[in-house]
C-alpha positions as a printed NumPy array, in Angstrom:
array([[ 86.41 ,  48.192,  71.504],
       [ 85.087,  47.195,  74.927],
       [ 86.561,  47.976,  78.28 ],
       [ 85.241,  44.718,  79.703],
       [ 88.506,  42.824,  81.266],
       [ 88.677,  39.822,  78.82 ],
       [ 90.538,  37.542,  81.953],
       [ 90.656,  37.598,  85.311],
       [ 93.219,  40.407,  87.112],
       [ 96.621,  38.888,  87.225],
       [ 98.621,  40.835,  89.816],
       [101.829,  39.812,  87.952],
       [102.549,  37.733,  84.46 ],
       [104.921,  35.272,  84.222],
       [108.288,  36.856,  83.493],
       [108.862,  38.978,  86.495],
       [112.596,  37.331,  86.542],
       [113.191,  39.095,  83.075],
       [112.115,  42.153,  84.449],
       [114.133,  42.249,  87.061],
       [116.903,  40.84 ,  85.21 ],
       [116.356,  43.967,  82.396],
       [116.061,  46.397,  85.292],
       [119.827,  45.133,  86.736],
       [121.322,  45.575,  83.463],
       [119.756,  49.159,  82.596],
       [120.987,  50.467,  86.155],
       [124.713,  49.419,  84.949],
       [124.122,  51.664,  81.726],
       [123.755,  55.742,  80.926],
       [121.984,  55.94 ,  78.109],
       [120.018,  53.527,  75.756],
       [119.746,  53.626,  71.97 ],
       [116.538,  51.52 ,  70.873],
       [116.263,  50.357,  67.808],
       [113.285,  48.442,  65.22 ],
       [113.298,  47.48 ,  62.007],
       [113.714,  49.605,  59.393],
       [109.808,  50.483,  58.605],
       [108.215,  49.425,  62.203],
       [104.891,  48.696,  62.339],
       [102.66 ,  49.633,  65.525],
       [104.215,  46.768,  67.428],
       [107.426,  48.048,  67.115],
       [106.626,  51.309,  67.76 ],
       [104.638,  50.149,  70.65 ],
       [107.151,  48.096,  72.467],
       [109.825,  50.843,  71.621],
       [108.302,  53.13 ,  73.002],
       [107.452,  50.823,  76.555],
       [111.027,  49.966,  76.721],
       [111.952,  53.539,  76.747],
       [109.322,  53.956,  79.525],
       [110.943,  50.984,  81.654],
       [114.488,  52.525,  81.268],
       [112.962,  56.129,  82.65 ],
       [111.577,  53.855,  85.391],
       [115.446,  53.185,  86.45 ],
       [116.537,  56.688,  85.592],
       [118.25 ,  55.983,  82.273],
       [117.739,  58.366,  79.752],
       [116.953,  56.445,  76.061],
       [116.631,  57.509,  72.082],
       [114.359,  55.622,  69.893],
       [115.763,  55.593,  66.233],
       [115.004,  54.48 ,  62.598],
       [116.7  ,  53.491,  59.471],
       [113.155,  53.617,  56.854],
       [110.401,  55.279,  56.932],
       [106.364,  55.3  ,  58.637],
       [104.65 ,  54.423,  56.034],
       [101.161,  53.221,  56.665],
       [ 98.295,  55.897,  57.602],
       [ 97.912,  54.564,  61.001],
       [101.454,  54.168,  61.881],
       [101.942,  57.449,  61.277],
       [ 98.988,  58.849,  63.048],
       [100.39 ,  56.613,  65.707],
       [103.443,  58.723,  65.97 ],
       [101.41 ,  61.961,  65.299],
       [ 98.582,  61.394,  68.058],
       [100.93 ,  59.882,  70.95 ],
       [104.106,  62.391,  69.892],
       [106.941,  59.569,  69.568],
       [109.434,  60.942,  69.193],
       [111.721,  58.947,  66.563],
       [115.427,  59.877,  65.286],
       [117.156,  59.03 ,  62.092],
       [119.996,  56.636,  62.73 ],
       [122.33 ,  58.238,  60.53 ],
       [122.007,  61.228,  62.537],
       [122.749,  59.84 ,  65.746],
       [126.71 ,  59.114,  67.123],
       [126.214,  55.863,  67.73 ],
       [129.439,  55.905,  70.41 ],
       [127.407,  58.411,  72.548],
       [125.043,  55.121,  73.945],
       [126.3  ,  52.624,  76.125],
       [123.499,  50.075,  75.69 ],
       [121.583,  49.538,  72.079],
       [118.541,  47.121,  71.997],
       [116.581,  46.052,  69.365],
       [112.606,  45.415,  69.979],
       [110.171,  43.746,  67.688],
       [113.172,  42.193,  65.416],
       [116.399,  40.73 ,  65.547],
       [119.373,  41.053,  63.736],
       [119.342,  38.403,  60.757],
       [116.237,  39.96 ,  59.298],
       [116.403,  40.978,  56.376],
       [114.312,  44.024,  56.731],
       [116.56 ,  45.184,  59.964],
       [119.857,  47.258,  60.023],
       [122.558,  46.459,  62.435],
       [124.443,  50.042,  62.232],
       [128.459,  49.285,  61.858],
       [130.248,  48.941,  64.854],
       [127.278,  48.278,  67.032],
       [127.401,  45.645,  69.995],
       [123.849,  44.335,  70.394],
       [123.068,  44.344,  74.167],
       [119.369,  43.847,  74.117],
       [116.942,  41.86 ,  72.116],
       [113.261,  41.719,  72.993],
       [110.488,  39.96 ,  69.865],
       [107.938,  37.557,  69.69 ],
       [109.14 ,  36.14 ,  65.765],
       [110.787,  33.001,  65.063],
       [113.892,  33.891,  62.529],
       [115.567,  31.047,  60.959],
       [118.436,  33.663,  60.209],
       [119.14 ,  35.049,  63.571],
       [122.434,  35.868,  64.715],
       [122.351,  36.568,  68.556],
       [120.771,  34.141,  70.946],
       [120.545,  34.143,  74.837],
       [124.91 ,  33.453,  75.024],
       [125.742,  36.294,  72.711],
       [123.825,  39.354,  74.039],
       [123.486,  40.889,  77.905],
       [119.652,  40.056,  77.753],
       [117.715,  38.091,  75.186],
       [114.101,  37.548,  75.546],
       [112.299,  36.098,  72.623],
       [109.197,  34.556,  73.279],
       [107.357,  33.084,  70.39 ],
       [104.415,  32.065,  71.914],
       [103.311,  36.042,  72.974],
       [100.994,  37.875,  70.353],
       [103.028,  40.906,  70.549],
       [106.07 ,  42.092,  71.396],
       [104.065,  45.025,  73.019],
       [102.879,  42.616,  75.448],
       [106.359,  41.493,  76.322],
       [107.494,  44.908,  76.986],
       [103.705,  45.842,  78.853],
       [104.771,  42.526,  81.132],
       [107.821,  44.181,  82.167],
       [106.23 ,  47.15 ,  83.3  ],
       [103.721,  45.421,  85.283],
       [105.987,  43.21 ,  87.122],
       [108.078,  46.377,  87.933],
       [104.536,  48.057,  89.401],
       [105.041,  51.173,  86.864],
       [101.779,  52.668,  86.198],
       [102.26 ,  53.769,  82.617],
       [101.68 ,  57.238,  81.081],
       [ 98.674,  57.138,  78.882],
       [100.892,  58.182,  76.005],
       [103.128,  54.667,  76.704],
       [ 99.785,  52.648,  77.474],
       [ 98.011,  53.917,  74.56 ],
       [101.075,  52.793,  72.984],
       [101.745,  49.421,  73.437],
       [ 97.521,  48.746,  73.605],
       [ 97.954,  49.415,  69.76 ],
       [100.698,  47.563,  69.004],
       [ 99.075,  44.511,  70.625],
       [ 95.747,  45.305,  69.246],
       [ 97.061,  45.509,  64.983],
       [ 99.58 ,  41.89 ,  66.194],
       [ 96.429,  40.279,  67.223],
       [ 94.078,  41.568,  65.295],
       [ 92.015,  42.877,  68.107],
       [ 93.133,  39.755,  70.803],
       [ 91.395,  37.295,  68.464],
       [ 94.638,  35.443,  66.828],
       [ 97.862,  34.635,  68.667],
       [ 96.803,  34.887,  71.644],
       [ 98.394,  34.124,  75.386],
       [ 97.471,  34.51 ,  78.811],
       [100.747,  37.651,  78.746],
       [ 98.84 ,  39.322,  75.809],
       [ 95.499,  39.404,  78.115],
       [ 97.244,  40.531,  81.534],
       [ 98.843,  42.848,  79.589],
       [ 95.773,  44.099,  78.446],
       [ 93.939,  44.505,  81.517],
       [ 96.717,  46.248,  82.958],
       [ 96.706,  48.95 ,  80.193],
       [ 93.236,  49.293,  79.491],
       [ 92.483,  51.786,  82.764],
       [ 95.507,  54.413,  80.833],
       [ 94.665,  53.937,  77.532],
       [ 93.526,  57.33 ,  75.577],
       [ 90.857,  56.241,  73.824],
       [ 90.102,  59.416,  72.199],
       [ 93.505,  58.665,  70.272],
       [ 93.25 ,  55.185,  70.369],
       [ 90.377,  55.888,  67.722],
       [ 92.098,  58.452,  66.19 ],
       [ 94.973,  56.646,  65.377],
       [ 92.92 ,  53.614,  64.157],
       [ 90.958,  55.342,  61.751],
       [ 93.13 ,  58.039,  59.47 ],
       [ 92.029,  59.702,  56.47 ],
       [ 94.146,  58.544,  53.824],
       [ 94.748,  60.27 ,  50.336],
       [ 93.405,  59.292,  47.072],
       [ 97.15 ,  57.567,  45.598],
       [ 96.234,  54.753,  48.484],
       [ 92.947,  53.841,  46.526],
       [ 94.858,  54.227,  43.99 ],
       [ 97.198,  51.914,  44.964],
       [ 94.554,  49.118,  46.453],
       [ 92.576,  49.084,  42.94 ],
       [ 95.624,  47.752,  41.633],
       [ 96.832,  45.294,  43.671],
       [ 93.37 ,  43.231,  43.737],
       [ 93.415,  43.88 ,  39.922],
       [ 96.364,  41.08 ,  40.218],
       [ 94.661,  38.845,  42.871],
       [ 94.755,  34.92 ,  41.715],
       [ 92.383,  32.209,  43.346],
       [ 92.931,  28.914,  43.721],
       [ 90.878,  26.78 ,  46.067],
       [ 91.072,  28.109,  49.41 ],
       [ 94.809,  30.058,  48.183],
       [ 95.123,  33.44 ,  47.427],
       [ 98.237,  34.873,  45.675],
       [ 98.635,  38.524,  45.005],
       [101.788,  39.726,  43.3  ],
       [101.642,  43.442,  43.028],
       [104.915,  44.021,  41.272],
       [107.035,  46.838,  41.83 ],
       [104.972,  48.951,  44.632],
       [105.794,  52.085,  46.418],
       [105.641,  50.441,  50.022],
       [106.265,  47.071,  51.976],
       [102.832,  48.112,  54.291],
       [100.823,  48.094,  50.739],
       [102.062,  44.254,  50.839],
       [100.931,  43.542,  54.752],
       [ 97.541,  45.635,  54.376],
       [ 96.39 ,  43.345,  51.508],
       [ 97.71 ,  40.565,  52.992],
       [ 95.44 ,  41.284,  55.723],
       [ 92.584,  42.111,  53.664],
       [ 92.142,  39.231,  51.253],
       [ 92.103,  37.131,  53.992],
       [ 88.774,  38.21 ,  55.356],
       [ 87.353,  36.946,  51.724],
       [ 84.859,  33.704,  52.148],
       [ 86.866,  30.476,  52.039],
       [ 90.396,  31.46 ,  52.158],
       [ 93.105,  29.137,  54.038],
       [ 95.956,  31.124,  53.407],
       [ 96.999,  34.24 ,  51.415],
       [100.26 ,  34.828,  49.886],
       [101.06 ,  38.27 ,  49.143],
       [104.382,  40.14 ,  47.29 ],
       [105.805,  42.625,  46.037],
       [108.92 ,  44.687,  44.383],
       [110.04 ,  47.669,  46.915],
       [113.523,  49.137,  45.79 ],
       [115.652,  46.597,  45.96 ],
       [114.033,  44.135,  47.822],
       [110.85 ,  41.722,  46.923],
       [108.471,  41.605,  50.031],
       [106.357,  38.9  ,  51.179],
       [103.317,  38.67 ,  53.628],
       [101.611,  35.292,  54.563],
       [ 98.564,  35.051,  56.319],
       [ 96.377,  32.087,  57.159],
       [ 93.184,  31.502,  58.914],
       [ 93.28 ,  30.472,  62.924],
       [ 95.092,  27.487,  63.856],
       [ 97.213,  27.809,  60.466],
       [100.751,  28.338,  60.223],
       [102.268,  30.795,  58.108],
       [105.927,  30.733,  59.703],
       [106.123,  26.99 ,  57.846],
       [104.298,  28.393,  54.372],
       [106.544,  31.64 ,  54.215],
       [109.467,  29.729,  54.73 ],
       [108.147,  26.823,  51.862],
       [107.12 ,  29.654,  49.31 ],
       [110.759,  31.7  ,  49.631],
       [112.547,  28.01 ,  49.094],
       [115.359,  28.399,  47.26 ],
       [113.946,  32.027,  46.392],
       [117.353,  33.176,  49.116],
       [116.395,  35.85 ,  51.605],
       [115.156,  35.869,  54.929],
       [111.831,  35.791,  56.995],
       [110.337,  35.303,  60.453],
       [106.741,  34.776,  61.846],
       [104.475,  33.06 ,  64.221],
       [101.17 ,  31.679,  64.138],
       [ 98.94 ,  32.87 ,  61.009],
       [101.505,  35.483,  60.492],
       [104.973,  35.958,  58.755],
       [106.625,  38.063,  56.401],
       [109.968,  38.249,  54.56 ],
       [112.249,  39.941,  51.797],
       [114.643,  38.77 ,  49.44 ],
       [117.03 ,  41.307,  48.381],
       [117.024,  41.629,  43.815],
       [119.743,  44.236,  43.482],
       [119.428,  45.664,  39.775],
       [115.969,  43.744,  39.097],
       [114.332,  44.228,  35.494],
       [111.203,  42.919,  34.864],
       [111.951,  39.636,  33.605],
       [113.577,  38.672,  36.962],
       [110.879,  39.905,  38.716],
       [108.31 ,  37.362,  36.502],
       [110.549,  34.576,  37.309],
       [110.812,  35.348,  40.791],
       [106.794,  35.564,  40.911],
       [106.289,  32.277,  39.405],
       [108.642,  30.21 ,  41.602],
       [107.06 ,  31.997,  44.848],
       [103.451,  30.894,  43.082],
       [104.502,  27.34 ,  42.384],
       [106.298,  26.82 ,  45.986],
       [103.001,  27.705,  47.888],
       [100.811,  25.828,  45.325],
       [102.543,  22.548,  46.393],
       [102.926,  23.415,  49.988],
       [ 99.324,  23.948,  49.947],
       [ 98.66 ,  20.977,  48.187],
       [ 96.904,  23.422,  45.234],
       [ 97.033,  22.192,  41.602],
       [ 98.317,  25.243,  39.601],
       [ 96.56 ,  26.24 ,  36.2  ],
       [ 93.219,  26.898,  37.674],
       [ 93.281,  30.393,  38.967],
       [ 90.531,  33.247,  38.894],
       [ 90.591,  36.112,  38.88 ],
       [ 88.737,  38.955,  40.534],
       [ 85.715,  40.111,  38.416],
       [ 85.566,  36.147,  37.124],
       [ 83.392,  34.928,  39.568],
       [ 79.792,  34.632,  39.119],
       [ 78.873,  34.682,  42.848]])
């Protein structure tokens, strides 16, 4: 990726207020517990991981903690190349931490735990979430800005307005979690995510940078990617892709992402089974909106979801699922989208049908 500043220097992004605001309230606190979603994604771990660097910054010592798992190859090379350092929640005494903030989600989300007994103090994302629970009245500081490509680039605004030059562990960091929400500072973008950038880019490792983006991965992933675009349907400009039961929630995003690099696709609508819980992904070309298609495709489906520009995702929960439930859930999600694109149903191809 090239070094080349993509705007000019900004000396400080809009936002400095919230810094300052988030530095006041940290100074009143011991120690911070930060929290993501239960399987974060780079952006999460990213912005996690800056937060923690901004509370060192005002000499409060922090934890970062899950409830899931790292599941994709580069998330977890993420955590292996820069050394995050990541607790299990359940391990943690949740009374020991006198401030808890979430970053990257909010509490309403389906795929997010709020641990029992937890006041939420701090809430930094970049998703819209019809479901949300906390807004700026209920929490200490609330700073959800849905017009930023990343949450990374919320967190890297803090740290420039505070003048913290950034470890190249923490810059590396949060340049990756606003690379994968951004694909690469080509969708979603705002003038934050590119100050952001620039102010990063001089720390980054990029030895790690690349070795993070570009894991081996074993043979049960291929495995796993043959059969999911084995159950690829096209319609004209739609694709839907309902994988079924699946081992993992990223297998849903990564071929969300995929399919919609294929020639003439508007929007792709992606699903699938994990445990309990039926994940979707929704992705649609630039200038598209996904938040609005997610939320027309789950209708009536229950559940909850969140997004922004050509990207959302969601999960409704199917306790005790058998197969037939799982058909009929598929089919309503198919017909939703097909009339919220504007799609007649009936017509679909498959992969291999295609002459061209």
């Amino acid at each position: 990726m090239s070094t080349t500043p993509l705007a000019p220097p900004a000396a400080r992004p809009a936002g400095d207020g919230r810094a300052a605001a988030l530095r006041e309230l940290l100074r009143s606190r011991k120690r911070l517990l930060v929290l993501t979603h239960n399987n974060p994604d780079p952006d999460s771990l990213g912005g996690a991981a800056g937060l923690q660097e901004f509370a060192r910054s005002v000499g409060v010592a922090s934890r970062l903690a899950i409830a899931g798992k790292i599941l994709r190859a580069e998330n977890q090379a993420m955590v292996r190349e820069l050394g995050l350092v990541l607790d299990r929640v359940e391990d943690l005494q949740i009374a020991d931490f006198d401030c808890v903030a979430f970053v990257d989600t909010q509490p309403g989300f389906g795929h997010t735990i709020v641990p029992a007994g937890v006041r939420v103090d701090i809430v930094i994302d970049h998703h819209v979430c019809a479901e949300g629970r906390l807004g700026a009245a209920d929490c200490a500081f609330f700073d959800v800005r849905t017009d930023a490509g990343a949450t990374s680039s919320i967190v890297g605004g803090y740290l420039l307005a505070a003048g913290v030059t950034p470890s190249s562990q923490i810059a590396t960091a949060l340049a990756y979690g606003i690379r994968t929400d951004t694909a690469d500072l080509s969708r979603n973008v705002s003038p934050l995510d590119l100050a952001v950038w620039d102010y990063l880019s001089p720390h980054i490792d990029r030895q790690k940078l690349a070795a993070i983006t570009n894991p081996r991965l074993p043979v049960r992933y291929f495995e796993a990617l043959k059969q999911a675009l084995s159950k690829v349907r096209l319609y004209d400009g739609v694709t839907l892709c309902s994988l079924g039961r699946t081992a993992s929630a990223e297998m849903v995003a990564e071929v969300a992402d995929m399919l919609l690099r294929m020639e003439g696709v508007r929007a792709v609508f992606c699903g699938g089974l994990v445990g309990a819980q039926y994940h979707v992904s929704v992705r649609t070309e630039l200038g598209g909106d996904a938040w609005a298609l997610i939320r027309a495709g789950m209708d009536g489906a229950g559940g909850s979801c969140g997004g922004h520009g050509s990207v959302a995702g969601g999960a409704i929960p199917m306790e005790g699922a058998d197969t037939r439930a799982l058909r009929r859930l598929e089919r309503r999600l198919e017909r939703n989208v097909l009339h919220a694109m504007g799609v007649a149903g009936g017509n679909a191809a498959i992969l291999g049908d295609r002459d061209d």
